[in-house]
Structures are given as C-alpha cells and as structure tokens.
C-alpha positions as CSV (number, residue, x, y, z in Angstrom):
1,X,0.0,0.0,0.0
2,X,3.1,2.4,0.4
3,X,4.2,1.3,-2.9
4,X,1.1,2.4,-4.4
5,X,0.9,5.9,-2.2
6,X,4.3,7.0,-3.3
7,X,3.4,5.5,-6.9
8,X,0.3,5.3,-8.0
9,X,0.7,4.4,-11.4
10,X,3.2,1.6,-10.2
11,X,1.3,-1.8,-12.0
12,X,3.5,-4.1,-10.2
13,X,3.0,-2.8,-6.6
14,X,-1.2,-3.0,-7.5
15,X,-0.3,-6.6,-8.9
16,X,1.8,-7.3,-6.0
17,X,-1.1,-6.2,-3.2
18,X,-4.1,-8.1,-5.7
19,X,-2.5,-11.1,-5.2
20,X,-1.6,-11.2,-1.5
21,X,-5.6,-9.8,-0.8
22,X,-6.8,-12.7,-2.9
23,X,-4.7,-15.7,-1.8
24,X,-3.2,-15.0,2.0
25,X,-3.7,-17.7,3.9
26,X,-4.4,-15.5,6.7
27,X,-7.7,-14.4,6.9
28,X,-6.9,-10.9,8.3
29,X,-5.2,-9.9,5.3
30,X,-7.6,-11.4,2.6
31,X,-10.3,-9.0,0.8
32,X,-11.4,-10.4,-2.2
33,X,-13.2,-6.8,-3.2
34,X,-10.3,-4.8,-3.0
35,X,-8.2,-7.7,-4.4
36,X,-10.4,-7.2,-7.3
37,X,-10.1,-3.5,-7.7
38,X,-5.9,-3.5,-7.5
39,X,-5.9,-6.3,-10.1
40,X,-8.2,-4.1,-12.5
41,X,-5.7,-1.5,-12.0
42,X,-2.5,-3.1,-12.5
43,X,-3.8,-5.1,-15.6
44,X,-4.9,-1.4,-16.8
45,X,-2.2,-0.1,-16.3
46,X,0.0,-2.5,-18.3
47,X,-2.6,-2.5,-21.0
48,X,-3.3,-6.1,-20.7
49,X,0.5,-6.5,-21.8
50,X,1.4,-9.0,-18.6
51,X,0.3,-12.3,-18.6
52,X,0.9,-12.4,-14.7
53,X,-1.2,-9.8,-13.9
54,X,-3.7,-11.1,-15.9
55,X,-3.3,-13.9,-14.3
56,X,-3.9,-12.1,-10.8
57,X,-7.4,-10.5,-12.6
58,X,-8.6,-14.0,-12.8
59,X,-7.5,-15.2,-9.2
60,X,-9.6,-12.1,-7.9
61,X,-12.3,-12.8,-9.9
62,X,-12.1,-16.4,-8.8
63,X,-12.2,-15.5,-5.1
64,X,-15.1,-13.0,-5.9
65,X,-17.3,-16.1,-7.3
66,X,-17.3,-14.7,-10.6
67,X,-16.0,-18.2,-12.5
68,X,-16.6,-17.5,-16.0
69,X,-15.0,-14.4,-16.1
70,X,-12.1,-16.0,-14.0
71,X,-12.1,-18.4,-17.2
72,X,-12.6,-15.8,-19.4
73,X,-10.2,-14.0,-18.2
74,X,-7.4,-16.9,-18.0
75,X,-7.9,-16.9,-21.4
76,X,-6.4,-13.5,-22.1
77,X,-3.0,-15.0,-19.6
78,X,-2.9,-17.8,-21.6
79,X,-2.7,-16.5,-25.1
80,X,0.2,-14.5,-23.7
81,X,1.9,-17.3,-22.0
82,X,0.7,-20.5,-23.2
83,X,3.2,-22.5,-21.9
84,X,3.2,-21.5,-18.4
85,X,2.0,-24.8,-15.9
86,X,1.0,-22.2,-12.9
87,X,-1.7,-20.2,-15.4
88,X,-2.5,-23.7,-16.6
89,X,-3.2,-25.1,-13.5
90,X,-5.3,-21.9,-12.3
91,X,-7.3,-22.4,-15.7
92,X,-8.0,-25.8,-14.4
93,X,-9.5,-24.8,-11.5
94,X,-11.6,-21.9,-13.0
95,X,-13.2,-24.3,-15.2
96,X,-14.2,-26.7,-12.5
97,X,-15.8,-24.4,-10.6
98,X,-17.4,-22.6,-13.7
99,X,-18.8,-25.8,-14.5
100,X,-17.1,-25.6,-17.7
C-alpha cells in the first residue's frame, strides 16, 4: 500500500497487493473486493500487456465467485503465455468451478 501511495501508477505494486488480498492464507489480510479493484488497476495499467497480472485478474475474480469471467479472463493469460504450468493449472480450477 506504500508502494502504491508514493506511486500510484506503479502496475507491479497494485499486482503485488491483488495477489496477496486474494490468496493470503491469513484471513486478516484477505479482501477479495479490494483484491479485485488492484488487479483491474494493475492489468490497466500494463494495457493487458502482462500475462501475470492477468493472471492475478482472474484469481480475484475467482475468489469473488465470478468463474466465467475467471475463465474468461485466464484466457487473455494464456494467449500471452501458453506455456506456463502455474496459469494452466489456475485455468483448471476456473473451469471446474465454472462448470465448464
């Protein structure tokens, strides 16, 4: 958060803080909403040019309960970085819980 107060515009540090609100396995540090709204930034401001933070768009929408735009989403990632197993694996579980 002091990152993004001295930076605003700094993708990585709104990537960075996305991630950690959507997937700490402390509770006191996880807020999916907020999660969301860093990841929206970051992959805004890298112009949907970063597989990774794409990738972190689709983990928040995944904690969010919004599936088929998680898969939706992963798709963007993917056709970036097709190769990559982490993306592949996140896909995976998109799907399954978008019933697709």
């Amino acid at each position: 958060q002091e990152a993004i107060r001295l930076k605003p515009d700094f993708a990585e540090a709104h990537n960075n803080l996305a991630w950690l609100l959507a997937t700490a396995d402390d509770p006191k540090f996880r807020n999916p909403a907020e999660a969301l709204t860093q990841a929206q930034r970051a992959v805004e401001l890298s112009q949907w040019k970063e597989a990774s933070f794409i990738d972190t768009l689709a983990e928040a929408l995944y904690v969010n309960g919004q599936y088929p735009q998680a898969v939706a989403t992963q798709k963007k990632a993917l056709a970036l970085d097709p190769g990559d197993k982490t993306m592949q694996a996140h896909m995976a579980k998109y799907r399954k819980a978008a019933g697709a």
